[in-house]
C-alpha positions as CSV (number, residue, x, y, z in Angstrom):
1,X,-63.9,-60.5,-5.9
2,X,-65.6,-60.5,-3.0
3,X,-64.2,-57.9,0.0
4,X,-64.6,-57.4,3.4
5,X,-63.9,-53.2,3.1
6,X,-68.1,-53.3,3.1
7,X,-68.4,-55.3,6.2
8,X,-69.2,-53.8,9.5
9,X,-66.3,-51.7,11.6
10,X,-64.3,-53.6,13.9
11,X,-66.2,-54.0,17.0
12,X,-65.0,-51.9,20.0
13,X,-64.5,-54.9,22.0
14,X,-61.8,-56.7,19.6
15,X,-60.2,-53.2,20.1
16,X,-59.8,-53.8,23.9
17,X,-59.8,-57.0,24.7
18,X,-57.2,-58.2,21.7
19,X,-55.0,-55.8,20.1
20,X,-53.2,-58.3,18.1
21,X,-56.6,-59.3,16.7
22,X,-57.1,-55.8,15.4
23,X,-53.8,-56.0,13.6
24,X,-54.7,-59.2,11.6
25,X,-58.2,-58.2,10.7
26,X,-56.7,-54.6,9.7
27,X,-54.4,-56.3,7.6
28,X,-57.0,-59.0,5.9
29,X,-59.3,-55.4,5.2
30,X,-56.0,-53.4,3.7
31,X,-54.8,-56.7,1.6
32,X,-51.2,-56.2,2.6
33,X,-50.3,-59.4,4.9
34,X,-53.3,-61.7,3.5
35,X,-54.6,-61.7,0.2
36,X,-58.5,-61.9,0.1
37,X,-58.0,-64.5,-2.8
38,X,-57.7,-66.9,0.9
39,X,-60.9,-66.4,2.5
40,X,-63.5,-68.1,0.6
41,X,-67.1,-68.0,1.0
42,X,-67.4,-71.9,2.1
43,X,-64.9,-71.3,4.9
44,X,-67.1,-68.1,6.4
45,X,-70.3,-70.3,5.7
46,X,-69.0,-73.4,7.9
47,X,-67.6,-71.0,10.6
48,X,-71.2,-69.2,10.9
49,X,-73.3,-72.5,10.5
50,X,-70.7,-74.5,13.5
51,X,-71.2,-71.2,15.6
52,X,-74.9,-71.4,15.2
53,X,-75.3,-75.1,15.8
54,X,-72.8,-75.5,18.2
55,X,-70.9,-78.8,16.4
56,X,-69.5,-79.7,13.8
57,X,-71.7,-82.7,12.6
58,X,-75.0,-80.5,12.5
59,X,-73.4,-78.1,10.4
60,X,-72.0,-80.8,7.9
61,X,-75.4,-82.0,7.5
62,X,-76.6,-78.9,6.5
63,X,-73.3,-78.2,4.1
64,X,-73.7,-82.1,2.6
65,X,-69.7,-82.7,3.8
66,X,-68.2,-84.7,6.3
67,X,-67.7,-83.5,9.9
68,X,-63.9,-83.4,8.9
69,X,-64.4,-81.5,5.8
70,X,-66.4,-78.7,7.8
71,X,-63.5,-79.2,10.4
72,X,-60.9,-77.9,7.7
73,X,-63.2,-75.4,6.4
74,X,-62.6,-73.7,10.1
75,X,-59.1,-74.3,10.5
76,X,-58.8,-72.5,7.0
77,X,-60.2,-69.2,8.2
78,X,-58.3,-69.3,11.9
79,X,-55.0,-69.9,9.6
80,X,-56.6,-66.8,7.3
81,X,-57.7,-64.3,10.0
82,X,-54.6,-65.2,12.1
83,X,-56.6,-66.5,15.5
84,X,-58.8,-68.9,17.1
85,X,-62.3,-68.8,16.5
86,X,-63.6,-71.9,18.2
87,X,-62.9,-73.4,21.0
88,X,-62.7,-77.4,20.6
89,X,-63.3,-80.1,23.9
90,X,-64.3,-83.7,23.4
91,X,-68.2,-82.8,24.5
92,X,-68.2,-79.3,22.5
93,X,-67.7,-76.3,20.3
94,X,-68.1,-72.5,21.5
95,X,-67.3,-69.5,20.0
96,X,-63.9,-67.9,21.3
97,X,-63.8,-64.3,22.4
98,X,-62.1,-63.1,19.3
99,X,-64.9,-65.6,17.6
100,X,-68.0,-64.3,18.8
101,X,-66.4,-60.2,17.9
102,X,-65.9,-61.9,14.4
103,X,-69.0,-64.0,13.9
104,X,-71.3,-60.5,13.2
105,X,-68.6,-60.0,10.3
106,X,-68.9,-63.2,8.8
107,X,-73.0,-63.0,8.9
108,X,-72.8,-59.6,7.2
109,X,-71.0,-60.8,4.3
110,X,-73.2,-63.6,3.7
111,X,-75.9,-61.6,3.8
112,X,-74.6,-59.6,1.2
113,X,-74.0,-62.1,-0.6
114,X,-77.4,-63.7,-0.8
115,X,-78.9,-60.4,-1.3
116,X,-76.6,-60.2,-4.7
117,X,-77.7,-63.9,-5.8
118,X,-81.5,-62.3,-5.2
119,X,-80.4,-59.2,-7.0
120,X,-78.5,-61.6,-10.0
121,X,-81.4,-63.8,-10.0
122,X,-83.8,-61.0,-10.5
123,X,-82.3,-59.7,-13.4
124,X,-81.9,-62.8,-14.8
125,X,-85.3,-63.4,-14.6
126,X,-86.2,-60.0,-15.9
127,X,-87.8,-59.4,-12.7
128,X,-85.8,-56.0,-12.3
129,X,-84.3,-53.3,-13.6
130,X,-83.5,-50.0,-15.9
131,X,-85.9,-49.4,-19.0
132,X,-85.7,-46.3,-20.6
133,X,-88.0,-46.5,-24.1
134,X,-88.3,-43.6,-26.7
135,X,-91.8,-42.6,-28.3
136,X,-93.0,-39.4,-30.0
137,X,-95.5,-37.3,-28.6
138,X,-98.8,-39.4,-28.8
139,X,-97.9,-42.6,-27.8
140,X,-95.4,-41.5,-24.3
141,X,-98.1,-40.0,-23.7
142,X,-101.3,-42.3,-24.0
143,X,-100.5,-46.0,-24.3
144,X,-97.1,-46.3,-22.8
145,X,-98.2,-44.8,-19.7
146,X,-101.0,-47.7,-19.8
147,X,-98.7,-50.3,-21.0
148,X,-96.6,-49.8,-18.2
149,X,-98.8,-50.0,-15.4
150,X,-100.0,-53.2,-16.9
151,X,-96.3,-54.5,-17.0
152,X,-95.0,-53.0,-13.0
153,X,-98.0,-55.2,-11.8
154,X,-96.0,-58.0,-13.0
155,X,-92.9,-56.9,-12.5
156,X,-92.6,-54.4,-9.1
157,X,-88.9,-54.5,-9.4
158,X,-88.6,-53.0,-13.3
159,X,-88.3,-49.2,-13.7
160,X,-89.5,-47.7,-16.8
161,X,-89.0,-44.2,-17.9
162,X,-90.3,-42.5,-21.2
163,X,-88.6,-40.5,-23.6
164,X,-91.0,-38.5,-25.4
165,X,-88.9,-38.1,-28.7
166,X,-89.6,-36.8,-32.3
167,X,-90.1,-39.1,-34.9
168,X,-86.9,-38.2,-37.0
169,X,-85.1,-39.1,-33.6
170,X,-86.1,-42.2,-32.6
171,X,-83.5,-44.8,-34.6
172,X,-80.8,-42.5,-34.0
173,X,-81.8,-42.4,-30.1
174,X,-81.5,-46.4,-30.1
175,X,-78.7,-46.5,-32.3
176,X,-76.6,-44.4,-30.2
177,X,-77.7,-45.8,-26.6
178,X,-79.6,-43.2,-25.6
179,X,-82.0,-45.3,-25.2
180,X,-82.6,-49.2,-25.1
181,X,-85.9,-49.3,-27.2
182,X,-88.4,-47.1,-29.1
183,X,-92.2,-46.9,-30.1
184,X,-92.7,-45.1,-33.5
185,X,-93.6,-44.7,-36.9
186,X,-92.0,-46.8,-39.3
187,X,-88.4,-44.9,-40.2
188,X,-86.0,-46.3,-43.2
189,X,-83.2,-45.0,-41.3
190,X,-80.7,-45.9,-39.0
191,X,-77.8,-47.9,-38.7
192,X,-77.6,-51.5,-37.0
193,X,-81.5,-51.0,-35.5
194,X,-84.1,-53.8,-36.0
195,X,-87.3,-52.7,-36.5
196,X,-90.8,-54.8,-35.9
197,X,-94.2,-53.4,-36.6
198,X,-96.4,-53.9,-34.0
199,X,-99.7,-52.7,-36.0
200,X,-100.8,-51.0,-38.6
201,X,-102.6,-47.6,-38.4
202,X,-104.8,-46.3,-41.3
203,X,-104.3,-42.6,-42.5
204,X,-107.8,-40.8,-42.0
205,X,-108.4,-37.2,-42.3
206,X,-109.7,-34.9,-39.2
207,X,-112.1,-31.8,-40.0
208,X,-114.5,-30.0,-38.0
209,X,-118.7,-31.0,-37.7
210,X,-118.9,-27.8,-39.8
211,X,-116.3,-28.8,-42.7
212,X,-117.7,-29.7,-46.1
213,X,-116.5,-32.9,-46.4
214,X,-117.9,-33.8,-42.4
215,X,-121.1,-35.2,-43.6
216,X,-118.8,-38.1,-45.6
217,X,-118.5,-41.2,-44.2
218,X,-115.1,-41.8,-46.7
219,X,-113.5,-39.5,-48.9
220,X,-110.9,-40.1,-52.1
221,X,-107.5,-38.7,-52.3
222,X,-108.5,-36.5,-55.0
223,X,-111.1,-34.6,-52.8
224,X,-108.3,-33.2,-51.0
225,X,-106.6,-31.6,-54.0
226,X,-108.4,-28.1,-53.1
227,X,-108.7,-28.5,-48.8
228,X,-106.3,-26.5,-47.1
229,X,-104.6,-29.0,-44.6
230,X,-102.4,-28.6,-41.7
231,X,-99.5,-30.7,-41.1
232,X,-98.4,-32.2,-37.5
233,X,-94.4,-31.4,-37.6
234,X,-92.0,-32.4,-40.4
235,X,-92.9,-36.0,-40.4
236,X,-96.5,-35.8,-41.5
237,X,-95.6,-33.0,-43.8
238,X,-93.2,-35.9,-45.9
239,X,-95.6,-38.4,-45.5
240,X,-98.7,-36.2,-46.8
241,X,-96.6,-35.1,-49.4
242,X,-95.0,-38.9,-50.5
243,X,-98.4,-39.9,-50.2
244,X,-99.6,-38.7,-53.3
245,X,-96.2,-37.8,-55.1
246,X,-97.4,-40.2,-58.2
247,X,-100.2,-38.6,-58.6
248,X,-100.4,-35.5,-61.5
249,X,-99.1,-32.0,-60.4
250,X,-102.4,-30.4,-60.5
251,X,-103.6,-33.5,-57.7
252,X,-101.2,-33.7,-55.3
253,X,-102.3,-33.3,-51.6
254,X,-99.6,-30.2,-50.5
255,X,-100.3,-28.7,-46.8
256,X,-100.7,-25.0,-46.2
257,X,-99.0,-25.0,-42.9
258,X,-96.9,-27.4,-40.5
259,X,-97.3,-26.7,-36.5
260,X,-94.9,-28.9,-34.3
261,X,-97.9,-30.5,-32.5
262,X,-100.7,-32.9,-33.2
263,X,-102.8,-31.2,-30.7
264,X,-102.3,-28.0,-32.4
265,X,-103.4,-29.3,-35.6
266,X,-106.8,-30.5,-33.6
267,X,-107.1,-27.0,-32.3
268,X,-107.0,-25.7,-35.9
269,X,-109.4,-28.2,-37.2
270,X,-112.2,-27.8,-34.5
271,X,-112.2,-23.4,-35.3
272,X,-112.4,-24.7,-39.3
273,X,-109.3,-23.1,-40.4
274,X,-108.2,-26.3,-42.1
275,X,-108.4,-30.0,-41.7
276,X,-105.6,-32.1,-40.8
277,X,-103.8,-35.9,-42.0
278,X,-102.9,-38.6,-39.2
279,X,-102.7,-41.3,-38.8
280,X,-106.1,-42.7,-36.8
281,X,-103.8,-43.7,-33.5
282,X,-104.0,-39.6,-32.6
283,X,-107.5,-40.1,-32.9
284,X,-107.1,-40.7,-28.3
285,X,-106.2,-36.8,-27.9
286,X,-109.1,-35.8,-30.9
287,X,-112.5,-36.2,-28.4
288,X,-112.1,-33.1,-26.7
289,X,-112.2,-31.5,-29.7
290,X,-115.0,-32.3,-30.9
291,X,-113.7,-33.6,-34.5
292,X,-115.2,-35.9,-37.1
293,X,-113.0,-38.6,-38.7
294,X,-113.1,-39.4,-42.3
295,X,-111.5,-42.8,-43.8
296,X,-109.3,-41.8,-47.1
297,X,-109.6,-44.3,-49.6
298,X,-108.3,-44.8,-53.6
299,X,-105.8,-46.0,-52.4
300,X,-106.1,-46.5,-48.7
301,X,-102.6,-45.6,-46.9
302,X,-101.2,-47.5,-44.0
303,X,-98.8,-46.2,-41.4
304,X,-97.2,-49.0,-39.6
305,X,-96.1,-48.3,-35.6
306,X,-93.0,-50.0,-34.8
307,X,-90.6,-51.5,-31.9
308,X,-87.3,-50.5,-32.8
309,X,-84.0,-52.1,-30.4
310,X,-80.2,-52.5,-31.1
311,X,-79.3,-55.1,-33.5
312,X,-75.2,-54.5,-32.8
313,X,-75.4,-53.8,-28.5
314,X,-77.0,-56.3,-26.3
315,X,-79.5,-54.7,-24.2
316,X,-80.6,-55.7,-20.6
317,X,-82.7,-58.8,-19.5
318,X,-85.6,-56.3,-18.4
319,X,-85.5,-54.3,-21.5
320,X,-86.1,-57.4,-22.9
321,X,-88.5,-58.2,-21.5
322,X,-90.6,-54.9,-21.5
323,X,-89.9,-55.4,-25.2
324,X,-91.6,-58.6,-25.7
325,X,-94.8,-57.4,-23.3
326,X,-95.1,-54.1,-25.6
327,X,-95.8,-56.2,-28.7
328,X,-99.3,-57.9,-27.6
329,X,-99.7,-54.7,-25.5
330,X,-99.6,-51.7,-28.1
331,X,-101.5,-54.1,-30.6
332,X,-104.2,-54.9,-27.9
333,X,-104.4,-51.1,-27.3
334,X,-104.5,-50.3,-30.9
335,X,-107.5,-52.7,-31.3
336,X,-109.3,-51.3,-28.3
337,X,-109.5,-47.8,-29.6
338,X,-110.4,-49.0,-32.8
339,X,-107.0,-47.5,-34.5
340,X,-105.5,-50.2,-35.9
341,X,-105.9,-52.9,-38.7
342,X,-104.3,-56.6,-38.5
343,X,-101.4,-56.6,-36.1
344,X,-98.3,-57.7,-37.7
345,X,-95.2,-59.5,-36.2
346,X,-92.3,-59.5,-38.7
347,X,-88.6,-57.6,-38.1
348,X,-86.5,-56.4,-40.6
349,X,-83.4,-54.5,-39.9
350,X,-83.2,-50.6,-41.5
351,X,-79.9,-49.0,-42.1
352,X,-78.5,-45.7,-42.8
353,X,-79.2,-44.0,-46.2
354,X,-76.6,-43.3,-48.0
């Protein structure tokens, strides 16, 4: 409901000049004597146009209605506010006293109320906005960073702010409204999140120059079986471990030690201490470590990266958006640094384990 509480204070003059002005206008603003529900918008839009075009029948061509219509329109808001604004003759229309004190009113709630149909219409168009998005470690930290400056030059209005969460919180961040979208690792878990890979991401191992298996161009599973690794946190301690679960007791791939931190894991490798398992998307904090990355094959393993957004809660127009413009984005930055196989496009939606 639109009010007039917001409008500018009533102008010193009305004060002098009419006290029984004040009392009307005092009463519209408190909602006692005159329900707001009576002034409309069209009435304060014909007043404002007949003040600045001095007549009646300019400012009905510029509403599309009759002079008579407009005429009305005015009469409505005098009855409303409770005195004259205009002051009629045969050859023309000027603005009362009490009118020309009110007119600056009137022009400041249509301005605020254009300046909402700009703000509406922005957000309809996803042209502005809130975006918070969730991603572990890696990715807040290297290609949203990029694919948000790609998407603010298109969008000045949109605000997007990253999350850096760990992978076993991401779906449970979405699903709980923390916040509207995330970047990840595939997860099957969750409740009422959709998930949509956005590309793949080949498992390769990381060792220093030095390491015996450096001068390799691919190695096998089963060369692992003896190679101390390090794990990068909790998640790629499963995975590794998953990864080779079929395989025979004495050929399983089991890490030594598990630091929170990729980068840690790098710093390990370069010294020669061990070599570490991730997927090849880390591979844009290994240069300055000067590491060597080896494919794994028999089988090769495939870690997808994935969107994940609400499947139960609506979220808003320019999370939406940001949404759609991340899923050519992260595959377009995947290709570029070489980290990624064929981008894939389906959704699926995970739930909760039981």
């Amino acid at each position: 409901m639109l009010s007039l509480i917001d409008a500018p204070s009533v102008p010193a003059a009305l004060v002098r000049d009419n006290h029984s002005i004040l009392i009307s206008f005092q009463a519209l603003v408190d909602n006692r004597e005159m329900p707001l529900t009576r002034l409309t918008l069209r009435q304060l839009e014909a007043f404002v146009l007949v003040a600045d075009m001095r007549g009646f029948s300019a400012a009905a061509g510029r509403l599309g209605l009759s002079a008579q219509a407009v005429s009305q329109l005015v009469g409505e808001l005098e009855a409303t506010v409770g005195f004259r604004l205009l002051e009629r003759t045969t050859r023309r229309v000027e603005l009362s006293s009490a009118g020309r004190d009110y007119l600056a009113s009137a022009q400041s709630v249509l301005r605020h109320v254009q300046a909402a149909e700009m703000a509406a219409d922005d957000v309809r168009n996803r042209a502005s906005g809130l975006v918070r998005v969730g991603a572990p470690l890696v990715l807040a930290a290297t290609a949203l960073p990029q694919a948000i400056q790609h998407y603010v030059r298109q969008r000045p209005k949109v605000v997007v702010r990253i999350r850096d969460i760990s992978v076993d919180h991401l779906v449970d961040a979405v699903s709980s409204g923390d916040i509207d979208i995330a970047i990840g690792p595939d997860r099957a878990s969750g409740e009422g999140v959709e998930s949509q890979a956005v590309f793949d991401s080949p498992w390769v191992l990381w060792c220093s120059p030095k390491h015996p298996l450096a001068a390799r161009r691919r190695i096998r599973w089963s060369d692992l079986h003896s190679i101390p690794l390090v794990a990068a946190g909790r998640d790629h301690e499963i995975s590794v471990e998953r990864m080779r679960l079929s395989a025979p007791e004495d050929q399983r791939v089991v890490p030594v030690d598990v630091v929170d931190n990729i980068s840690t894991a790098f710093g390990i490798a370069a010294q020669g201490l061990a070599a570490t398992l991730a997927p090849a998307y880390v591979g844009v904090l290994a240069a300055p470590f000067g590491l060597v990355m080896l494919r794994v094959v028999a089988p090769e393993t495939v870690r997808k990266v994935c969107l994940y957004r609400p499947v139960d809660r609506s979220i808003s127009p320019a999370a939406q958006g940001f949404a759609e413009f991340l899923i050519g984005e992260l595959g377009a930055w995947a290709a570029s640094h070489g980290v990624a196989g064929r981008p894939v496009s389906r959704k699926r939606t995970v739930r909760k384990s039981a």
